[in-house]
Each structure stands twice: as structure tokens, then as C-alpha cells.
C-alpha positions as CSV (number, residue, x, y, z in Angstrom):
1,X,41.1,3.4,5.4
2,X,38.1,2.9,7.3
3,X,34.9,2.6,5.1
4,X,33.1,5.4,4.7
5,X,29.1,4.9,5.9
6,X,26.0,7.1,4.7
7,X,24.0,8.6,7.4
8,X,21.0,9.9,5.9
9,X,17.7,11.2,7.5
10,X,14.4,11.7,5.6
11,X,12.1,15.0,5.9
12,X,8.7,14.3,4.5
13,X,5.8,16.6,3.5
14,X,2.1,14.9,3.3
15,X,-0.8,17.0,2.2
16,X,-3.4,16.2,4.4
17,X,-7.1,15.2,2.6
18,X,-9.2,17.3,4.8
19,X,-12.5,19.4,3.5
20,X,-11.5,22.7,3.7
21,X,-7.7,24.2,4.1
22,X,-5.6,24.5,7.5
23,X,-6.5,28.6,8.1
24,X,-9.8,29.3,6.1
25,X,-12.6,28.1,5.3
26,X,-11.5,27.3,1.3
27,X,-12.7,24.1,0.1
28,X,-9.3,21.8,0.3
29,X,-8.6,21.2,-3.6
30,X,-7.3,17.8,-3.2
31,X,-10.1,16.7,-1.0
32,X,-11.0,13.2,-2.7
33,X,-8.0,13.1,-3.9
34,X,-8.8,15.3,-6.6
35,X,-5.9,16.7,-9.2
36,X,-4.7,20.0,-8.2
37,X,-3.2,20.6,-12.0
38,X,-6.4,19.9,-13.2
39,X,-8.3,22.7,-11.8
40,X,-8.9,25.9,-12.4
41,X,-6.2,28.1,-11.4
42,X,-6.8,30.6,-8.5
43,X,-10.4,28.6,-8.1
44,X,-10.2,28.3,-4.2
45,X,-8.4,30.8,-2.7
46,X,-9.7,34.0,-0.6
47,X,-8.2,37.0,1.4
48,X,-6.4,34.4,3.8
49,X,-5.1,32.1,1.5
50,X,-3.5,35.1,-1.0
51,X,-2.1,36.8,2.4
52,X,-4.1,40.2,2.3
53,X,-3.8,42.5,5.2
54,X,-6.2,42.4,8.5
55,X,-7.1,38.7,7.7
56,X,-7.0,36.3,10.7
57,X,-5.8,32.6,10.0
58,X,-8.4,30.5,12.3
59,X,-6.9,26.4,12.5
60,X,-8.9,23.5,11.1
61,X,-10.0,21.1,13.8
62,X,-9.9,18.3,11.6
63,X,-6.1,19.0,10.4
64,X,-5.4,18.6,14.2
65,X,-7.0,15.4,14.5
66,X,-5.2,14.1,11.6
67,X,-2.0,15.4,12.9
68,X,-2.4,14.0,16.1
69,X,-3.4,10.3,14.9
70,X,-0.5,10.0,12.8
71,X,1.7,10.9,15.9
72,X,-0.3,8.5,17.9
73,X,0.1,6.0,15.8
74,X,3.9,6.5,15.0
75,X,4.4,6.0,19.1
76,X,5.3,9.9,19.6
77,X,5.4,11.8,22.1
78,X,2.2,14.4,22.0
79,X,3.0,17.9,23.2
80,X,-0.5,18.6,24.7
81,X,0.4,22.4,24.0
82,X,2.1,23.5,20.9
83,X,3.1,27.2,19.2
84,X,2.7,28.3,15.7
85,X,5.2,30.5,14.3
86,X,5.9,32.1,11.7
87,X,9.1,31.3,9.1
88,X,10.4,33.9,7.3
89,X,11.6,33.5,3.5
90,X,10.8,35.5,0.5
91,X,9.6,33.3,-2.1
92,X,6.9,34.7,-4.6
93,X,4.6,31.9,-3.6
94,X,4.4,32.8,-0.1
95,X,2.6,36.2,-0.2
96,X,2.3,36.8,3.4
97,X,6.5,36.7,3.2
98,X,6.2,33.8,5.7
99,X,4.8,30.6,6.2
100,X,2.6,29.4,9.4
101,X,4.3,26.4,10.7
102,X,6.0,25.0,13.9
103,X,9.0,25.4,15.3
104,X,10.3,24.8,19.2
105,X,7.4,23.5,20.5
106,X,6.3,21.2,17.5
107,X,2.8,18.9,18.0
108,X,5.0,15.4,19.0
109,X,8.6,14.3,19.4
110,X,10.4,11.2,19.6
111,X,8.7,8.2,17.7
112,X,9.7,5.4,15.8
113,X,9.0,2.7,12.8
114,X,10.3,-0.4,12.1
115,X,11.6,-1.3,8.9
116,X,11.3,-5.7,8.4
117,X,12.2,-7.5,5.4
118,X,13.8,-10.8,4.8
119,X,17.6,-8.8,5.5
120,X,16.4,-6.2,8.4
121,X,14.6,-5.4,11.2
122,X,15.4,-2.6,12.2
123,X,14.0,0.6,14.5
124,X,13.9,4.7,12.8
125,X,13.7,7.1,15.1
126,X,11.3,9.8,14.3
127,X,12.4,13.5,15.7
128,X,9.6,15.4,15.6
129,X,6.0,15.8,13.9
130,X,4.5,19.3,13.3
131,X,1.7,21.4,11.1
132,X,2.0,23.3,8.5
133,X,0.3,25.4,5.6
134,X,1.0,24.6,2.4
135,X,2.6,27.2,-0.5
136,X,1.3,28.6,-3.4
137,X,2.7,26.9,-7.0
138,X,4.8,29.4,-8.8
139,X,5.0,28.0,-13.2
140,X,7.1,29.3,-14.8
141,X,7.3,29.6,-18.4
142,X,9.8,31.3,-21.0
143,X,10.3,34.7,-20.6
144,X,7.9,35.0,-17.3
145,X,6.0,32.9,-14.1
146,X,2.8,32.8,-13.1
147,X,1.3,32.0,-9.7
148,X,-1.5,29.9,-8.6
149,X,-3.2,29.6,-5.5
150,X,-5.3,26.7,-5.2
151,X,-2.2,24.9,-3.3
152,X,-1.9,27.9,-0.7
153,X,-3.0,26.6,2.9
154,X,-3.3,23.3,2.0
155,X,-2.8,21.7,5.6
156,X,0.4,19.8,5.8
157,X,2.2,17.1,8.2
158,X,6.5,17.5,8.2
159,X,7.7,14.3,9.3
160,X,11.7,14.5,10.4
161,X,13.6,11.5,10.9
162,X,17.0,11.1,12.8
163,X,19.5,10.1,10.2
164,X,19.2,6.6,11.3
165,X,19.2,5.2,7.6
166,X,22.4,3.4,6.1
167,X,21.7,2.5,3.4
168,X,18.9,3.8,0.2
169,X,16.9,0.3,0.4
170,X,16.7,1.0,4.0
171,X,15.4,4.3,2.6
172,X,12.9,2.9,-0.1
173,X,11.3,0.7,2.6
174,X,10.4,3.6,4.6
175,X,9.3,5.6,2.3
176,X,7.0,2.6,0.4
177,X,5.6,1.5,4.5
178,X,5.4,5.2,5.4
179,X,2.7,5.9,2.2
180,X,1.1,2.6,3.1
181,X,0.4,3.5,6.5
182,X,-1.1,6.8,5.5
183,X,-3.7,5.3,3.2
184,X,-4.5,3.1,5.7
185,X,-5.0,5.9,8.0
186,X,-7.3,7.5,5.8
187,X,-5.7,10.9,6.2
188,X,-4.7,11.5,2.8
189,X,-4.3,9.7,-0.4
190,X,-0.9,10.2,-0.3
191,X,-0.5,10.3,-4.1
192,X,3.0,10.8,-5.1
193,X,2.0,11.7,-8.9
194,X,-0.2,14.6,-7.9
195,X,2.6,15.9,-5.5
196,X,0.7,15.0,-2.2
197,X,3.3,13.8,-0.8
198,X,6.8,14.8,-0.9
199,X,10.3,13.8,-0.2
200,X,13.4,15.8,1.3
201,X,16.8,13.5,2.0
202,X,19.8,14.4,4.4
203,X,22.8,12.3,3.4
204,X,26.4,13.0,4.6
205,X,29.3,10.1,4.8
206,X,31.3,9.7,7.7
207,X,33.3,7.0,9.2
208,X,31.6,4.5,12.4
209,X,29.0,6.4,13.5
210,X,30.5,10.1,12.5
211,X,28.1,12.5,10.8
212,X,30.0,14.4,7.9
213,X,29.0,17.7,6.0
214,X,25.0,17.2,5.6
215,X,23.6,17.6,1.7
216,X,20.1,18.2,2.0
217,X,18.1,17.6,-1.1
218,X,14.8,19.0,-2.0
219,X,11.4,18.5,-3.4
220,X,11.7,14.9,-4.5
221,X,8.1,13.4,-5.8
222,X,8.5,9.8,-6.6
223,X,10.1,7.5,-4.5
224,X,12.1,6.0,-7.3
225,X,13.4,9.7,-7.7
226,X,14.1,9.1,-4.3
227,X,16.4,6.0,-4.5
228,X,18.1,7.3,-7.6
229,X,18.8,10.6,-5.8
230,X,20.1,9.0,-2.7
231,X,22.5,6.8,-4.6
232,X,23.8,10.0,-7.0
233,X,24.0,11.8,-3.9
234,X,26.2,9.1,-1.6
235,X,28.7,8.5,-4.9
236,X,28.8,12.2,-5.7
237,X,30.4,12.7,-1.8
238,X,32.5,9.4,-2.1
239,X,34.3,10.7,-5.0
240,X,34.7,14.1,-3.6
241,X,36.3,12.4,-0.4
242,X,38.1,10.4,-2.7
243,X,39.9,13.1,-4.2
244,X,40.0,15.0,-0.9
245,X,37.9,18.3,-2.1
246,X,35.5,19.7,0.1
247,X,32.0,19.0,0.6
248,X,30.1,21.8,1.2
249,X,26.6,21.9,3.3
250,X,24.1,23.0,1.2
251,X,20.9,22.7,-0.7
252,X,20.4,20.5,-4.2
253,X,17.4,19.2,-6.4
254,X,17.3,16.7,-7.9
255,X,17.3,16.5,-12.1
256,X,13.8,14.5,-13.0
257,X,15.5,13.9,-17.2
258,X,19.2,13.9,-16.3
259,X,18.8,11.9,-13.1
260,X,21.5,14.0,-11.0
261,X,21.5,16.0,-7.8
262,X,22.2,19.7,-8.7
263,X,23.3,22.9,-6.4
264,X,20.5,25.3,-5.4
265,X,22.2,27.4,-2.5
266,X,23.8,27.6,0.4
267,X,21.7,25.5,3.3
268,X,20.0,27.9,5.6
269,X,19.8,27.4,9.1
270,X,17.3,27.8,11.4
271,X,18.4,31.5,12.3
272,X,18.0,32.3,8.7
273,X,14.1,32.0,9.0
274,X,13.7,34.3,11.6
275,X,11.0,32.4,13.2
276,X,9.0,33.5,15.9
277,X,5.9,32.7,17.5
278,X,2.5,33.7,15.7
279,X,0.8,36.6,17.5
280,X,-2.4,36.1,15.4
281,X,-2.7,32.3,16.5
282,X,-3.4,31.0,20.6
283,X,-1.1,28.1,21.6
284,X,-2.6,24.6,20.1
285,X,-4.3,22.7,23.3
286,X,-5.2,19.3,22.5
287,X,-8.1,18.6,24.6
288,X,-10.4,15.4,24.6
289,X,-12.9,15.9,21.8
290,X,-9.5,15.4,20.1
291,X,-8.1,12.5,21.5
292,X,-11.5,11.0,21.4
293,X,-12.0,11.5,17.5
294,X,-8.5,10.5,16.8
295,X,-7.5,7.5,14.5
296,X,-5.8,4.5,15.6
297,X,-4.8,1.5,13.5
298,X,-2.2,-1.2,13.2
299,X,0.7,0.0,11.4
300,X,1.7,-2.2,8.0
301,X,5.1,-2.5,9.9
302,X,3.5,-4.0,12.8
303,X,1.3,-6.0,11.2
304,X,3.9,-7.3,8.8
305,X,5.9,-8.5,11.8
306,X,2.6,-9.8,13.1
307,X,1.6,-11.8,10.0
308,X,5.4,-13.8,10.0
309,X,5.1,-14.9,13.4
310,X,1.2,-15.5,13.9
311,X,0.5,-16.7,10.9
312,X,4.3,-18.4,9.9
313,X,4.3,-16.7,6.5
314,X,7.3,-16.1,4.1
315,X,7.6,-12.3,4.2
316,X,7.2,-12.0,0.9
317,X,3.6,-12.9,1.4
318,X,3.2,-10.5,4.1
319,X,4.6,-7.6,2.2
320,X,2.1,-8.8,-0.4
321,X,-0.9,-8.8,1.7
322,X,0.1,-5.2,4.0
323,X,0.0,-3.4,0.7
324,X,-3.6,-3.6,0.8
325,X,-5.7,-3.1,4.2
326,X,-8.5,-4.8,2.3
327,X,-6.7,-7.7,0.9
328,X,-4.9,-8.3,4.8
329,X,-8.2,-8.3,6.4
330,X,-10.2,-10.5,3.9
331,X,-7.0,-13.0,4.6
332,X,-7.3,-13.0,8.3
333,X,-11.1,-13.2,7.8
334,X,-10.8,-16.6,5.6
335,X,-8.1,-17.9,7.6
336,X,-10.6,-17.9,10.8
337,X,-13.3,-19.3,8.7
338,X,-11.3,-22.7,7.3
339,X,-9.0,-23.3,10.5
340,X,-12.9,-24.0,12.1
341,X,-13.4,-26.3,9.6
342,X,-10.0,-27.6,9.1
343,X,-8.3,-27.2,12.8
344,X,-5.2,-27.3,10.5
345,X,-3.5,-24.4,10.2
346,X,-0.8,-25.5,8.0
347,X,-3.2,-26.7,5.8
348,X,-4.6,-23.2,6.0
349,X,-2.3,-21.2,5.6
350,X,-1.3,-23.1,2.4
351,X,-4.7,-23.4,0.6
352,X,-5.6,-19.6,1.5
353,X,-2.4,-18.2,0.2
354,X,-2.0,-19.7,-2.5
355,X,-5.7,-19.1,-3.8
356,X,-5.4,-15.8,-2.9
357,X,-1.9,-14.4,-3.7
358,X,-1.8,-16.5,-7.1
359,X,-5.3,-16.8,-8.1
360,X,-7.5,-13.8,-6.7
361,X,-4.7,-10.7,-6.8
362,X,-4.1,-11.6,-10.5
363,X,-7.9,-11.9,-11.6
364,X,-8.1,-8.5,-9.8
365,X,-5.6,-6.9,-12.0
366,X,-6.8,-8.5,-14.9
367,X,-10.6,-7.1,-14.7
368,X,-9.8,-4.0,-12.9
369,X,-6.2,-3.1,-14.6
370,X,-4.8,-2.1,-11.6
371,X,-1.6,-4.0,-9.8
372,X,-0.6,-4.6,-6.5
373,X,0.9,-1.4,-5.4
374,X,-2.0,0.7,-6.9
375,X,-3.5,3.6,-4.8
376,X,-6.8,2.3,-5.8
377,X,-7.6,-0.7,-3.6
378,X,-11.3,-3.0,-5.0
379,X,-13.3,-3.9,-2.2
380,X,-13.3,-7.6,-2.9
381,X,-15.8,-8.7,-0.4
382,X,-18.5,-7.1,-2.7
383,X,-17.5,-10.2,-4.9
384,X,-16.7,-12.9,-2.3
385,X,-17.3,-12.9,0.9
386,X,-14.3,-14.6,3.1
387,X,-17.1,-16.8,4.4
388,X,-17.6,-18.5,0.9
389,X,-13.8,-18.7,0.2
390,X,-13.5,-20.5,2.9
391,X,-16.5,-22.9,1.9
392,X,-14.8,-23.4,-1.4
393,X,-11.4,-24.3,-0.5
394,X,-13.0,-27.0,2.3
395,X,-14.8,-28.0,-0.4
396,X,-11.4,-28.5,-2.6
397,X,-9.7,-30.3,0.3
398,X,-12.6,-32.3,0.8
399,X,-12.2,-33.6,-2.7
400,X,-15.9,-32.1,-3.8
401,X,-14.6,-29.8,-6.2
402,X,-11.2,-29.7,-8.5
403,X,-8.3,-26.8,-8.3
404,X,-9.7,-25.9,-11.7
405,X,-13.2,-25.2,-10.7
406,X,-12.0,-23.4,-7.3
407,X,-10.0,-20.8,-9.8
408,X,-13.2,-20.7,-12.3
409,X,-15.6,-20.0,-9.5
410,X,-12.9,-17.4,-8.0
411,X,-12.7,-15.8,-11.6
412,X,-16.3,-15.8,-12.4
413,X,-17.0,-14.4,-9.2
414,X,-14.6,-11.5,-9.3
415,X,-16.0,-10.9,-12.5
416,X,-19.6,-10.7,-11.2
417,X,-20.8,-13.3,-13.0
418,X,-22.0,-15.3,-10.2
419,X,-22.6,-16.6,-6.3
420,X,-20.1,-18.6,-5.1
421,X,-22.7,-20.7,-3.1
422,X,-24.7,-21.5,-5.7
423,X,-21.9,-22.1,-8.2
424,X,-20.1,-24.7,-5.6
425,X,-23.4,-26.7,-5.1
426,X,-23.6,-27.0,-9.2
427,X,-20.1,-27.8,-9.4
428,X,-19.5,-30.7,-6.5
429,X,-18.7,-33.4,-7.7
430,X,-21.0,-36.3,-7.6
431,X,-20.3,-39.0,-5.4
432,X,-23.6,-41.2,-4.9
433,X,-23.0,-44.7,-6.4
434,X,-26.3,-45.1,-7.2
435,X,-26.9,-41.6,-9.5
436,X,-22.8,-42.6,-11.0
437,X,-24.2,-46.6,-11.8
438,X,-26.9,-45.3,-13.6
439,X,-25.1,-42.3,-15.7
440,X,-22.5,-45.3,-16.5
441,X,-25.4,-47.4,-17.5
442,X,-26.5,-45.0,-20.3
443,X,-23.1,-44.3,-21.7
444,X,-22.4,-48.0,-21.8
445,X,-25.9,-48.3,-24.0
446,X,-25.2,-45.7,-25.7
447,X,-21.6,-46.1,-26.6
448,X,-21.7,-49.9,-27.9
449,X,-19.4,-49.9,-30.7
450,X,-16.6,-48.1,-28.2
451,X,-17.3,-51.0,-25.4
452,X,-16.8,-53.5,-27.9
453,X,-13.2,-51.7,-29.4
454,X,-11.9,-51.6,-25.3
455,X,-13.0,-55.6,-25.1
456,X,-10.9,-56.1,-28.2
457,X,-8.0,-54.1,-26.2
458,X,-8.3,-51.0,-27.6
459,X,-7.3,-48.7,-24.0
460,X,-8.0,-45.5,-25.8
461,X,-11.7,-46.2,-25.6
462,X,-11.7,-46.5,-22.1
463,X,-10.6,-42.8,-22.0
464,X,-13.2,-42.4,-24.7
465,X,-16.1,-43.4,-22.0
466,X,-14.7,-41.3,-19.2
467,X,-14.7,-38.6,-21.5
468,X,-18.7,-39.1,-22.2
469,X,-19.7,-39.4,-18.4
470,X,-17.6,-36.6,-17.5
471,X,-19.4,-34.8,-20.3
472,X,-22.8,-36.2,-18.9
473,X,-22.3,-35.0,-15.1
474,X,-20.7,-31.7,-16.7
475,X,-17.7,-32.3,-15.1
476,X,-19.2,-33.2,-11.6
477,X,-18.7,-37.0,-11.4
478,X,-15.4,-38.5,-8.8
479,X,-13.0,-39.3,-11.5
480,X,-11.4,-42.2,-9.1
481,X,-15.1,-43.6,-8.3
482,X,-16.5,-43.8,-12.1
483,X,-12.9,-45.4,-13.3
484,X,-13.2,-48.2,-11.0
485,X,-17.0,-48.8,-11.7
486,X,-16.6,-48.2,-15.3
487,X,-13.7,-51.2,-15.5
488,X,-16.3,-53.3,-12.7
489,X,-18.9,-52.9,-15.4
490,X,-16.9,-53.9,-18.7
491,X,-15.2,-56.6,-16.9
492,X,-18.8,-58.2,-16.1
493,X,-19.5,-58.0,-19.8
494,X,-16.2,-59.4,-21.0
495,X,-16.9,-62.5,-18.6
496,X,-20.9,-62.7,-19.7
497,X,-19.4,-62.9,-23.6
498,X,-16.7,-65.3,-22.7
């Protein structure tokens, strides 16, 4: 029997972090990434936002800007005129009885992302890109529900993939590089914990590159709810093949304690929605003013890809440094300063990565509590500038300073509790014969009875004297120079008491 492959495609819903909300002038209750559940219910809402009649919906400018960078930047095509319509479904959080969103002429079509790891490199093919306004939050409690809304016209981004994805880790990448190339879009915050971003899977199994029956699975908020999901949902249909019984299109959720996929209803289809264009809303022109106050960055897939072959890292590393725009570009920044100094870039590449993947990440997340995959990325140049990184590695490779004072300075300095610059000229070690000759001189004085126990061939007290100059330069003096002038100096006083 030929195996059975899942084909599944993602939707995804991102509330976008704009001031006010897509049709009103409401203030936007997640704007700076504030906690909807934490406010006031019913706290920013007017006539448009609860759906009362005669109201006109007028479209946020900066929702549109938004829209149309993410589409840029996702290499889609832009519809330079789009239609708003309205889809019909009668859900007590939707008080108009329908929702303003796209439908046949959506903002952009046709882009793509590439997922890269160390097993894949492969290209997703986005369908289509298009606005909408968000619903009200219906809570329901024993015997009744209640509805709130704050959430109500909330602008949002649906993002519809081709089911191009075989596999859930395919699935997981996306989803992980799709919400790091939000934030680093600066659209929205995309935090999955306060629902700002949401996930919708299409999975059906079919044989070669056959579709079968399409499960669609709703409202899915974590993207390890996500994977579990997926995987529940592609052995649920195996089994049901497997026992030839009928899978039947349709709608399921997804069981946050029991960690199942559950019927909901039949799947609609587009029909039932009834959409048609919205007479209260002109066709969406995007005009200059918009191009020209778009966003555009590099995407953490691209510059993943970039990283491995400019830079020769393991893409491990690269994964590393794209989950953090600040953390990338304070590594390219270094890199530039100590291949000028070194004009070796392996050499670079080493000392840089391993300072600041093993060394700098983990003092972050020890003074800050955070991890690598937090939302909440520290400006790290407010503690060390990739200028005096740089001078403090050369400084290591030069032999000036040890590995040990390059991770004290690095901790001390995340911690605020100094300048690198100043700490690195304290710290260097001391290499003029002349001040090392005389700090020997004094511990030799000083340290009589120890000279005489290393004459009578006692070794330990020759680690005894290091010891006491070390102590004396605080830690500064060339271990290799002061042994070999240390032994030239007891020598000469073995051969004067002989």
C-alpha cells in the first residue's frame, strides 16, 4: 500500500499593534502589547465597534501600512486595489451579524517563506494575505455568557498557506520563524499567551501528492498546541483509513487539558458566508504615502540562510542568533570590528561565537530571567558596545588578558557594574620586564624562608611565589614571563650560595 502523506496548510490570525482599531477611532487595547484580559471589560468600544445602526466604519491608515509591509516582505503579490466585504455568520460576538473582511480581491496573493534547518530547505507557498476586524470575546460561565467588547475591531492580518507542509516539524518551523519575523517587523507583539496571534491547521492524508477529505482545526493559541494538534489530528485520519471509515470534512478544536482534536460542525464553505462586497466601505487603493511609509526588513529565514553561508556558521548558531534582531545585529557589528583587527575570519567567527552564544546569552538570562525565545528582547549595546567586545577578545587573542577575565568583564558589564574600556586597561596583563623584575624582587625579600625551602627542593614553594606576585599585580602579570624570571632569579642565588 502506498504510504499515506499529510498535506496540511496553515491559516493564521495576527492582531495587529496599531493605536487605535481597524474602523473607529477606539484606542487599540493591545497597543503596547498590553493584556486584553486584564482590562476592564467593555472599556474601549463605541457605536462602531458594538455594531449600532447608521454608524459608518472609516479604515485605519496605519493597519494598511502594516498589512502591506508584511506582504512586501513575504514577496507577495500586492493588489493595488482591494474590496472589503462583508461575511455573514451569526455568532453572538459579531453584533453587526457579519464581519468586515476580504474576500475575491484580498490585499496580496502568491508569496512564499523558506523553512532552513540542518534537515530542510524548503519553499511555502503563501495563497493570499487580507484585513480584517477582529470579534468580540464571548465567556461563558455556568448557567449563562457574557460578552466583552474590548476585542471588537481589533485590526487583523489572515495569512493562508497552500498546504505545502508534510510534515508537523515542517509546521513548528513556520510557525516559530513566522512570529519571529513579526516582531522584527514591529507590527505586533505577536504574543501567543494573550491570544494575539492565532493558529488554524488544514490537514488531510492522501497518497503522492493527492489531497484527501480536509479537517480544519480551529483557534489554536500556542504553537506547542499546535504541534500536538497536528500530530492527534494526522493519527486520528490514519486510523480511520486504516479501518476504512469515512473521514468527514469538517470543523474541530482542539482540547487544551485532554490534548485531542474534537468535532465542532460541519465545515462551511465559502457560499455559506454569503459574502458580498461592503457598500459602506470605497475599494482599498494603495497609493504612495503607503508604499513610502511601508516596512521592509530581512526576513529571519533569509538571514538565517545568510548567516550559514557568509559567515560559515553551524545552523544551530544561526537559529540562535535570528531569534533575536538585537542579538544578530550586535554579532555582525563585532564580527566587522575584530576581522579589522584580526583579518582572520575563522579566528573570528570562533572567538565571537563562542563569547557570545556561551558567555553573554547566559549572563543575560541570569540577570534578566528571561531565555532565548522570550518576547522581551535587552538591548545589550546599553551594556557593551560591539566596539569594546571586539577590543576585549583582541585583547584575549593577543594574550593581554585571560578567558577568565574576558567572561568577568562580560558579566560585570551586563550587570552594569562597569566600562569595559576601563576594566580591560586594569586587567592587561603586565608585560614590561622591568615593572615584573622589580615586583619579583620584593616577593623574593619578602618571602625568604619560602626561597630557601625551593633551594632545598621543596617545588611546592615555587608555586607558593607565583602565587604572591600574581597576588601583587592582582592577577595582571604574564604567567609564562614571571616563571622563567622567577627560576633565572633563584638559580642566580643557588649558584651565589654554592
Amino acid at each position: 500500500m502506498e504510504e499515506l502523506i499529510p498535506k496540511i496548510g496553515l491559516e493564521i490570525h495576527l492582531e495587529l499593534e496599531t493605536k487605535s482599531k481597524l474602523f473607529c477611532n477606539c484606542p487599540n487595547p493591545i497597543y503596547g502589547n498590553k493584556d486584553i484580559t486584564e482590562l476592564t471589560p467593555n472599556s474601549f468600544i463605541c457605536s462602531i465597534c458594538v455594531g449600532q445602526p447608521g454608524v459608518l466604519p472609516v479604515v485605519n491608515k496605519q493597519a494598511v501600512v502594516y498589512a502591506y509591509s508584511l506582504a512586501k516582505v513575504l514577496k507577495m503579490t500586492i493588489n493595488n486595489k482591494s474590496i472589503f466585504a462583508r461575511k455573514h455568520y451569526f455568532y453572538p460576538d459579531l453584533p453587526k451579524g457579519y464581519q468586515i473582511s476580504q474576500y475575491e480581491l484580498p490585499l496580496a496573493i502568491n508569496g512564499e517563506v523558506i523553512l532552513f534547518n540542518n534537515n530542510l530547505h524548503k519553499k511555502i507557498k503563501i495563497r493570499r494575505l487580507h484585513i480584517e476586524e477582529d470579534t468580540a470575546k464571548t465567556i461563558h460561565y455556568d448557567k449563562y455568557s457574557l460578552i466583552d467588547f474590548n476585542r471588537s475591531g481589533i485590526p487583523l492580518i489572515e495569512i493562508v498557506t497552500e498546504p505545502d507542509f508534510n510534515s508537523v516539524d515542517e509546521v513548528v518551523l513556520f510557525a516559530e520563524d513566522f512570529v519571529l519575523l513579526i516582531r522584527h517587523l514591529g507590527i505586533s507583539s505577536a504574543d501567543l499567551e494573550k491570544g494575539q496571534i492565532r493558529f488554524e491547521a488544514n490537514i488531510s492524508l492522501g497518497k503522492g501528492q493527492a489531497l484527501g477529505t480536509k479537517v480544519e482545526i480551529k483557534n489554536i493559541g500556542s504553537i506547542q498546541s499546535l504541534k500536538d494538534a497536528v500530530i492527534y489530528e494526522i493519527n486520528r485520519q490514519k486510523e480511520l483509513i486504516s479501518n476504512n471509515k469515512i473521514i468527514i470534512q469538517e470543523t474541530r478544536g482542539f482540547d487544551e487539558i485532554k490534548r485531542v482534536t474534537f468535532s465542532q460542525r460541519i465545515k462551511e464553505e465559502a457560499e455559506d458566508y454569503r459574502y458580498f462586497p461592503e457598500p459602506d466601505l470605497p475599494p482599498l487603493v494603495i497609493d504612495e504615502e503607503i508604499v513610502k511609509e511601508s516596512l521592509s526588513i530581512e526576513t529571519p529565514w533569509d538571514k538565517k540562510i545568510r548567516f550559514n553561508q557568509e559567515y560559515e556558521l553551524n545552523i544551530n548558531i544561526c537559529e540562535i542568533l535570528v531569534k533575536d534582531k538585537i542579538l544578530s545585529h550586535f554579532f555582525e557589528e563585532s564580527f566587522s570590528e575584530l576581522y579589522k583587527l584580526t583579518n582572520n575570519k575563522e579566528k573570528t567567527k570562533e572567538l565571537i561565537t563562542n563569547f557570545l552564544v556561551n558567555d553573554i546569552i547566559g549572563f543575560i538570562e541570569k540577570k534578566f530571567k528571561t531565555d532565548n525565545k522570550n518576547t522581551r528582547q535587552i538591548d545589550l549595546e546599553k551594556f557593551i558596545k560591539p566596539h569594546e567586545f571586539a577590543h576585549l577578545l583582541f585583547n584575549f587573542l593577543q594574550g593581554k588578558i585571560s578567558s577568565k577575565i574576558v567572561k568577568e568583564a562580560l558579566e560585570k558589564s551586563i550587570g552594569g557594574e562597569l566600562q569595559i574600556e576601563e576594566f580591560i586597561k586594569a586587567r592587561e596583563k603586565i608585560s614590561d620586564i622591568e615593572i615584573l623584575n622589580t615586583v619579583i624582587d620584593d616577593i623574593i625579600k619578602e618571602n625568604n624562608k619560602t626561597v630557601n625551602e625551593y633551594l632545598n627542593g621543596n617545588q611546592k614553594s615555587f608555586e607558593f611565589l607565583i602565587g604572591q606576585i600574581m597576588k601583587k599585580t592582582q592577577g595582571r602579570a604574564d604567567p609564562i614571563l614571571i616563571r622563567n624570571i622567577l627560576k633565572d632569579k633563584l638559580n642566580d642565588i643557588e649558584k651565589v650560595k654554592k
